[in-house]
NUTI-737906 format. One record per atom (N, C-alpha, C, O): residue in three letters; x, y, z. Coordinates in pm, whole numbers, padded with zeros to 5 digits, always signed. Atoms other than C-alpha are relative to their C-alpha. Layout:
% residues N
AlaXYZ/...
This chain:
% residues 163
Unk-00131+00018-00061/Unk-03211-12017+07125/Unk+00072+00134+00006/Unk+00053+00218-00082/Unk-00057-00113-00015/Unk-02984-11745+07266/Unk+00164-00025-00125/Unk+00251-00110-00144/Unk-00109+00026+00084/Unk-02761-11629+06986/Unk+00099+00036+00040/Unk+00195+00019-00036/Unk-00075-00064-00044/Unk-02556-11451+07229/Unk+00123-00171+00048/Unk+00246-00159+00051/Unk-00038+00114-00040/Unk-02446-11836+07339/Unk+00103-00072-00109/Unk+00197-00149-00091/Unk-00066+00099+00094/Unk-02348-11933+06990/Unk+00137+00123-00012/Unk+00253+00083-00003/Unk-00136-00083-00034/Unk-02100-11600+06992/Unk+00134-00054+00077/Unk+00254-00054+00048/Unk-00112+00019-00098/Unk-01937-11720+07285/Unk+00038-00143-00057/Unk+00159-00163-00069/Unk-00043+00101+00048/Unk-01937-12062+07145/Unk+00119+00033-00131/Unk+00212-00043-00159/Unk-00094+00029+00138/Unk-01753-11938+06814/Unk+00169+00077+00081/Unk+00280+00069+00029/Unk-00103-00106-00041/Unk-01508-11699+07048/Unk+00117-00156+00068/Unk+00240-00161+00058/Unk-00071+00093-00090/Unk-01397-12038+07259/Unk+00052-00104-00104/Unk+00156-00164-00079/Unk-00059+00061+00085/Unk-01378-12237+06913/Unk+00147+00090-00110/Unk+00244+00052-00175/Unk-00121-00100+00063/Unk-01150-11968+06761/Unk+00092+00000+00082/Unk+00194-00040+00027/Unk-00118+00017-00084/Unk-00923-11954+07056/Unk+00073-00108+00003/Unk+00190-00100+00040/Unk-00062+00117+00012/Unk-00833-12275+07017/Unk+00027-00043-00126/Unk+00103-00139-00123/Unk-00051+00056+00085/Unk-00800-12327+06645/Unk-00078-00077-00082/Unk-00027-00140-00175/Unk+00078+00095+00015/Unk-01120-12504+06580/Unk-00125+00063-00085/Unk-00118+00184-00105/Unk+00124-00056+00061/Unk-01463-12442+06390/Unk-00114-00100+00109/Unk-00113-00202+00177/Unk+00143+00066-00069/Unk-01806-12504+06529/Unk-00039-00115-00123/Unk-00019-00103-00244/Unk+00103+00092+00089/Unk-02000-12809+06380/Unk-00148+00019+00032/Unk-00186+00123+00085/Unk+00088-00014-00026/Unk-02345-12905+06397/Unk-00092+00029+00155/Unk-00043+00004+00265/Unk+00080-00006-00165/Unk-02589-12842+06707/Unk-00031-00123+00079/Unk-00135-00173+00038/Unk+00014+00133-00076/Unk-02598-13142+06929/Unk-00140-00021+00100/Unk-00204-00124+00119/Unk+00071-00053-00101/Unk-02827-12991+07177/Unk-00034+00127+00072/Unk+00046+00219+00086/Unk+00037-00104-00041/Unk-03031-12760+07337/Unk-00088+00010+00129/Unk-00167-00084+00140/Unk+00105+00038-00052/Unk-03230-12655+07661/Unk+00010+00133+00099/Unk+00057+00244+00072/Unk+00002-00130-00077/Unk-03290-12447+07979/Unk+00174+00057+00022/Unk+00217+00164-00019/Unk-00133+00008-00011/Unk-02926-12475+08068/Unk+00110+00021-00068/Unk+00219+00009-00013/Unk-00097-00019+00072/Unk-02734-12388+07756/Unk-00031-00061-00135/Unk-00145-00091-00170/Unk+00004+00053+00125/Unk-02659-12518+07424/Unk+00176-00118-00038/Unk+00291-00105+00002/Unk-00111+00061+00045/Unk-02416-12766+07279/Unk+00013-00060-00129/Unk-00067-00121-00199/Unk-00004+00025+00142/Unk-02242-12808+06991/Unk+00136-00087-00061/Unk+00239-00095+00006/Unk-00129+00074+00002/Unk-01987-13018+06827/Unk+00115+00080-00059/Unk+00075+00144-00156/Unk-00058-00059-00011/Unk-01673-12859+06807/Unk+00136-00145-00114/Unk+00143-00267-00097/Unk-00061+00096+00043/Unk-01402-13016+06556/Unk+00112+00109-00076/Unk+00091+00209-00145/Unk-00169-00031+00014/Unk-00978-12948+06516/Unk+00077-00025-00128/Unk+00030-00107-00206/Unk-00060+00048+00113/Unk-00749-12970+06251/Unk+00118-00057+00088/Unk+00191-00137+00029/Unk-00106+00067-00099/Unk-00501-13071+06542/Unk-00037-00146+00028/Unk+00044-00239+00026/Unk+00048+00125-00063/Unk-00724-13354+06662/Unk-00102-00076-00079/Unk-00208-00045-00133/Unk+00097+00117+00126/Unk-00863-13643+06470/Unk-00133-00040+00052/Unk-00199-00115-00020/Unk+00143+00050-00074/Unk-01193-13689+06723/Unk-00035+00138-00036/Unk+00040+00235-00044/Unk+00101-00146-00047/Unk-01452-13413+06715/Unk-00031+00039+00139/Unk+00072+00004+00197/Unk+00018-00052-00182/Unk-01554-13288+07097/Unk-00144+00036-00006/Unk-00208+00062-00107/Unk+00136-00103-00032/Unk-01874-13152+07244/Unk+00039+00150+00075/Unk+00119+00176+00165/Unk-00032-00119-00099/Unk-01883-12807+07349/Unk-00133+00055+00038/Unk-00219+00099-00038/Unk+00135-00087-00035/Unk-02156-12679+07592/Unk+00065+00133+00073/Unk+00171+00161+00131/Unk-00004-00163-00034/Unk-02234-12307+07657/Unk-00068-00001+00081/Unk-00179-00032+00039/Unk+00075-00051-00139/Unk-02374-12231+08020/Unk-00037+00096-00048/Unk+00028+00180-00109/Unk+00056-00194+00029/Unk-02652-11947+07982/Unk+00031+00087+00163/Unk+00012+00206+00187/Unk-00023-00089-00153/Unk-02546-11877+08391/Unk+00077-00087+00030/Unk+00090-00194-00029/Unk-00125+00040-00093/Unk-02266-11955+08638/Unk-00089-00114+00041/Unk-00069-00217-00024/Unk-00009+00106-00072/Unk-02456-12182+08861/Unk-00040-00130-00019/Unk-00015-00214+00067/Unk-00001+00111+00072/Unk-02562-12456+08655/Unk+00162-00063-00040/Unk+00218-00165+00000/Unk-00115+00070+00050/Unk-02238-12475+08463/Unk+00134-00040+00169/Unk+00217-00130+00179/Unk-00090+00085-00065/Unk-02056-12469+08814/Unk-00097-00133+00079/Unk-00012-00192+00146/Unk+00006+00100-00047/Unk-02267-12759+08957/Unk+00037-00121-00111/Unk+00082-00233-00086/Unk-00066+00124+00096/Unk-02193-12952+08637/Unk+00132-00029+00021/Unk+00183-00136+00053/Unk-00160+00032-00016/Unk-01833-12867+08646/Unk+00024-00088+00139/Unk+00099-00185+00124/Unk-00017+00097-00154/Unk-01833-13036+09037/Unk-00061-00141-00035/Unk-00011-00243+00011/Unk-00003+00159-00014/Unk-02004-13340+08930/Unk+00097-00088-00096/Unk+00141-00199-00067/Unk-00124+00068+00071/Unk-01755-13414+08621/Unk+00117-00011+00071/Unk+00198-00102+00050/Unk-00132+00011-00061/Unk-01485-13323+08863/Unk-00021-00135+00092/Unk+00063-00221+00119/Unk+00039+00112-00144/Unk-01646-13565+09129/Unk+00007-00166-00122/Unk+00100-00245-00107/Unk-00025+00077+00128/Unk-01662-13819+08831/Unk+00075-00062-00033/Unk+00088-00183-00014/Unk-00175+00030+00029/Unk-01326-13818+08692/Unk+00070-00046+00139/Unk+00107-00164+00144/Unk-00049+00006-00132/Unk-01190-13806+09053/Unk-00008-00208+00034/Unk+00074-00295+00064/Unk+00003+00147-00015/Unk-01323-14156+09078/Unk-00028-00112-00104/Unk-00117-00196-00099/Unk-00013+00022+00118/Unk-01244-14272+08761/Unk-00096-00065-00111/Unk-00061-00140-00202/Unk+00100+00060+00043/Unk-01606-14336+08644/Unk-00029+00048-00202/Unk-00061+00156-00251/Unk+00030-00039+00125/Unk-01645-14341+08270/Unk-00095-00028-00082/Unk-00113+00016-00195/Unk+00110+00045+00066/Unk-01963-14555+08239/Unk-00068-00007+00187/Unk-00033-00013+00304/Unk+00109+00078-00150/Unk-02247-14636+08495/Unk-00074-00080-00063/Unk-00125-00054-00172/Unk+00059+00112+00065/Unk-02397-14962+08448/Unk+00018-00020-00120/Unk-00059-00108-00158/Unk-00060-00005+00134/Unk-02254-14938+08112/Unk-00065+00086-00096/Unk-00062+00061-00216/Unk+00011-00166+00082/Unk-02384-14592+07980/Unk+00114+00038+00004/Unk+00178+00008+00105/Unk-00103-00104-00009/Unk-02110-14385+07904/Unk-00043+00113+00077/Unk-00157+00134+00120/Unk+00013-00124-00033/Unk-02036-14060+08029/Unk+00107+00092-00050/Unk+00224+00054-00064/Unk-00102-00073+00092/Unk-01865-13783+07863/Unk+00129+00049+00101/Unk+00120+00085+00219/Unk-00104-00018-00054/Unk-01525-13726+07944/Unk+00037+00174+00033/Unk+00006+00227-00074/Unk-00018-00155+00001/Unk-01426-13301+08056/Unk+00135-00049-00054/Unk+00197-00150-00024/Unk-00115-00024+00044/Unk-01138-13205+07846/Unk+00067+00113-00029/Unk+00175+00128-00087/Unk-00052-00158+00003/Unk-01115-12834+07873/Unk-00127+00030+00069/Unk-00216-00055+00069/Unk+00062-00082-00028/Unk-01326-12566+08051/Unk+00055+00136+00000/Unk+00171+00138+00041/Unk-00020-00101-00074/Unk-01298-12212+08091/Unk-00162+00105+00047/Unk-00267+00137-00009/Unk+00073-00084-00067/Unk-01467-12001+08341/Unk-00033+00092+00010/Unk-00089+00128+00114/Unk+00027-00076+00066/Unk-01510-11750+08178/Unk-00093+00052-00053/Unk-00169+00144-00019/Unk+00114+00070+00090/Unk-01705-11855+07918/Unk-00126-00057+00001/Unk-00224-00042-00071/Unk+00088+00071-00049/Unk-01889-12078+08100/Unk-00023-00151-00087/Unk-00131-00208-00104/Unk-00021+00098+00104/Unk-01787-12360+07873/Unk+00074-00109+00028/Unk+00176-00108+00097/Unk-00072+00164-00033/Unk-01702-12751+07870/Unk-00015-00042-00137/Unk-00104-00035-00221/Unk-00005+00066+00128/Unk-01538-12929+07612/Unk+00011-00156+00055/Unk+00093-00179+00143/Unk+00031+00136-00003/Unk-01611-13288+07637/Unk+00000-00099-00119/Unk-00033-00072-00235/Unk+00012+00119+00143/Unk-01579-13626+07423/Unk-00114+00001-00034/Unk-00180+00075+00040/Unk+00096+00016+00021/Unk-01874-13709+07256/Unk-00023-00127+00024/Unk+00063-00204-00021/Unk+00033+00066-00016/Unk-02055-13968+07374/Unk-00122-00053-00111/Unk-00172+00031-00186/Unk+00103+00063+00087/Unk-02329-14241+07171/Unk-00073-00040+00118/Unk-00046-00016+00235/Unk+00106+00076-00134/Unk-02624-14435+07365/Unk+00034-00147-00025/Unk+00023-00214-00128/Unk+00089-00035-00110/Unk-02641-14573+07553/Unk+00110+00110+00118/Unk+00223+00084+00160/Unk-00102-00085-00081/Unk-02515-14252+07782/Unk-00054+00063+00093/Unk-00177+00059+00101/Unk+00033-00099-00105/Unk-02539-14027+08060/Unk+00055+00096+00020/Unk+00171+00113+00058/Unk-00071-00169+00024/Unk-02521-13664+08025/Unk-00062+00072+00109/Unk-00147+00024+00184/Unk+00041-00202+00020/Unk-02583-13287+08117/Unk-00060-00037+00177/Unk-00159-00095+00222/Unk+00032-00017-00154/Unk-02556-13240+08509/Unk+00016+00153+00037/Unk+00080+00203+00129/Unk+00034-00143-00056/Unk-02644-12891+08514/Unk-00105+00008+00123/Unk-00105+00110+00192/Unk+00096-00013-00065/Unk-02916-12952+08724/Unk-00005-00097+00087/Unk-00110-00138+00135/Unk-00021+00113-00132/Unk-02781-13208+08972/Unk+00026+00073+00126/Unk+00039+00195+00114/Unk-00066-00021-00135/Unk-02681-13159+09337/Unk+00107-00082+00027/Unk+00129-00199-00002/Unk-00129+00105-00069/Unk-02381-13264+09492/Unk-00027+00009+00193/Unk-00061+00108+00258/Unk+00016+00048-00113/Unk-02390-13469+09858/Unk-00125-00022+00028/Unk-00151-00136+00065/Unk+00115+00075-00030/Unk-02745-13465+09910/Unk-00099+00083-00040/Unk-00084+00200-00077/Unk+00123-00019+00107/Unk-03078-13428+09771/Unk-00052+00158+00073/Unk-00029+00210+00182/Unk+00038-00138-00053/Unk-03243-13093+09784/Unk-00112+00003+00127/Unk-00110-00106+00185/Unk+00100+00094-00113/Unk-03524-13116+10065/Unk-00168+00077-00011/Unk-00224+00175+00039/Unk+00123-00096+00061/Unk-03859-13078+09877/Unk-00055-00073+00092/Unk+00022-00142+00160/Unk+00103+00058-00064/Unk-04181-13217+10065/Unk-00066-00121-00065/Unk-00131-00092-00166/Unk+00025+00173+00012/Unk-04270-13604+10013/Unk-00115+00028-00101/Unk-00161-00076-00149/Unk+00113+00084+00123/Unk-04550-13554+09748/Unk+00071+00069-00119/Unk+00052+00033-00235/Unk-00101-00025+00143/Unk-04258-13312+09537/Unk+00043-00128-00056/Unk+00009-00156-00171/Unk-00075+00088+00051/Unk-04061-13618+09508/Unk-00094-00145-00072/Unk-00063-00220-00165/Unk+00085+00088+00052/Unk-04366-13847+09477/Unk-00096+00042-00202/Unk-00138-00043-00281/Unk+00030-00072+00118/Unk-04492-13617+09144/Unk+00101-00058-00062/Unk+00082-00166-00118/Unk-00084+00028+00067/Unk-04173-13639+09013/Unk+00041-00163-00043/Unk+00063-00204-00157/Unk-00001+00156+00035/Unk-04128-14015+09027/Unk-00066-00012-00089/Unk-00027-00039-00203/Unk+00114+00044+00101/Unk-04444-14050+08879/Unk+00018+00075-00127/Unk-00041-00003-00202/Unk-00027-00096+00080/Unk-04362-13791+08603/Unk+00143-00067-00087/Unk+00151-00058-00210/Unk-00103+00061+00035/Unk-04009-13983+08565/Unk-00020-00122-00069/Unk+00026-00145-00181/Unk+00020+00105+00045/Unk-04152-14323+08548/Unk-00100+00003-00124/Unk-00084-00079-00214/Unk+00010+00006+00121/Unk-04366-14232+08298/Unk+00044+00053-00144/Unk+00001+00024-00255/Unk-00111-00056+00120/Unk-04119-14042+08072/Unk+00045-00152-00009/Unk+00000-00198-00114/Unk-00106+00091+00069/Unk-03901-14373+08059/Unk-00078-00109-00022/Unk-00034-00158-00126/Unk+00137+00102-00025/Unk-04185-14635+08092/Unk+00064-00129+00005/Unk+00117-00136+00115/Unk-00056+00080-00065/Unk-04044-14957+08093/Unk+00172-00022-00016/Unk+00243-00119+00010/Unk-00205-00069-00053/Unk-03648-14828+08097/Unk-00009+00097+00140/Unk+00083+00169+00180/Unk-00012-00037-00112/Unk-03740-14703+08397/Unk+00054-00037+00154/Unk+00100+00038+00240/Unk-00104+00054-00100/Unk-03605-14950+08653/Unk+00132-00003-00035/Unk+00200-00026+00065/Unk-00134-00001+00025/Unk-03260-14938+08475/Unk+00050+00173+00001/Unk+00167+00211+00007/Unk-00040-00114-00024/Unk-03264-14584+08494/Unk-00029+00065+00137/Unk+00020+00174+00166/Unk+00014+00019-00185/Unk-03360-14583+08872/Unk+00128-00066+00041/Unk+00202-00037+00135/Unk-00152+00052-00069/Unk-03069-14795+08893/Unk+00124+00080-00046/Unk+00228+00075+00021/Unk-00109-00099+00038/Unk-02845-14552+08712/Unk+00033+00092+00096/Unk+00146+00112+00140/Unk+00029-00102-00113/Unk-02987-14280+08964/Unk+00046-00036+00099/Unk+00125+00051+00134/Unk-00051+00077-00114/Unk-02892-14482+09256/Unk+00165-00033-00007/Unk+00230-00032+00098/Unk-00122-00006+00029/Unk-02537-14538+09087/Unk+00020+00155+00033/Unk+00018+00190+00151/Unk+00008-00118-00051/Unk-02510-14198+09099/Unk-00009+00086+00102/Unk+00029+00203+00108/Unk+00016-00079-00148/Unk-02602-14121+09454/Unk+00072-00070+00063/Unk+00077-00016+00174/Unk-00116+00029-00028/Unk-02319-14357+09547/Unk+00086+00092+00021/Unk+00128+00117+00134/Unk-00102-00151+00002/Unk-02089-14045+09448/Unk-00021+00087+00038/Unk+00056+00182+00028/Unk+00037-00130-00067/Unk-02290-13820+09629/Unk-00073+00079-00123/Unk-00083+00200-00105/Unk+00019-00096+00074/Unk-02432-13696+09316/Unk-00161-00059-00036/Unk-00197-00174-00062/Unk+00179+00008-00019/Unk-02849-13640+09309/Unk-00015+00102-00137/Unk+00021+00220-00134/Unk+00052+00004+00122/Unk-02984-13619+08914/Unk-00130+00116+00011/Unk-00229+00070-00045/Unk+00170-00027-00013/Unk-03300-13386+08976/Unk-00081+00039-00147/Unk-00187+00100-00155/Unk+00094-00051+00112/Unk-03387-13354+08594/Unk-00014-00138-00124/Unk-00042-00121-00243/Unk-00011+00110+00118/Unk-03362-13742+08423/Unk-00077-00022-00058/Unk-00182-00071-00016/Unk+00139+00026+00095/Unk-03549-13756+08131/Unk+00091-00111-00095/Unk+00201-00147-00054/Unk-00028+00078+00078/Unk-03483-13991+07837/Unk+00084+00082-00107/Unk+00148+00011-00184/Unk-00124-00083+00036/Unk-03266-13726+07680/Unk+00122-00013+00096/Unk+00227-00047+00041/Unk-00133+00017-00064/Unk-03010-13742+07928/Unk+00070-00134+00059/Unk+00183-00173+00088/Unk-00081+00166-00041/Unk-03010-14096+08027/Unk-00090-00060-00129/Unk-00209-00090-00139/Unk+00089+00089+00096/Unk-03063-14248+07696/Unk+00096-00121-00074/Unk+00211-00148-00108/Unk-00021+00163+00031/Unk-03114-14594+07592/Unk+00099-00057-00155/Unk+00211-00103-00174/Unk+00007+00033+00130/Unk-03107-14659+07248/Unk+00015+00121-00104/Unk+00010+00099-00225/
């Protein structure tokens, strides 16, 4: 893991008053960690973008999100944005339990990217057997999702998880 990430993580928890907690998560896209106040009686998530254009397509689908006041799909949660700066490259968010739906660094917004019919056929197959039989409820999540214009291209059982 980049330690340069957890820096910026302690620079964005110090500005505010706060200490880092444990590590929540990790991946191509950043790191996240729980973040907890002596102001505020909840703890938060805080993820660290390792680049701009991940963290801004995330930031557009939470905005697209909130906008239409979605706080569960099919009754996953989804984490709430409660600070960013751009800066940083940083989102502070509620913490969510499972069953939930996270981490849209790697989504599109309005419409799907335009790979060639056996990309998308791999990937299915690659999808459906990551979730194996949570896989039609997470097809239907995906499909919730492209309601809002917003296309998932990385769902694994880490980010849409069940149990």
């Amino acid at each position: 893991m980049d330690e340069e990430l957890f820096k910026i993580a302690e620079a964005f928890v110090q500005a505010r008053g706060g200490r880092l907690g444990e590590l929540l998560g990790f991946g191509i896209h950043g790191i996240v960690l729980v973040i907890e106040s002596e102001k505020e009686s909840a703890a938060h998530a805080l993820k660290i973008h390792s680049s701009r254009e991940p963290y801004r397509r995330e930031c557009d689908v939470y905005e697209r999100l909130r906008e239409n006041g979605v706080c569960t799909l099919l009754g996953f949660q989804v984490p709430q944005i409660l600070g960013r700066d751009d800066r940083l490259l940083a989102l502070e968010m509620t913490i969510v339990t499972p069953p939930f739906v996270l981490d849209f660094a790697g989504a599109w917004l309005d419409f799907p990217p335009d790979f060639p019919d056996e990309v998308w056929q791999e990937r299915g197959e690659k999808w459906a057997s990551e979730f194996g039989a949570d896989w039609a409820k997470a097809q239907a999540i995906l499909a919730e999702l492209e309601e809002f214009g917003i296309y998932m291209l990385d769902p694994s059982p880490a980010n849409i998880r069940f149990r």
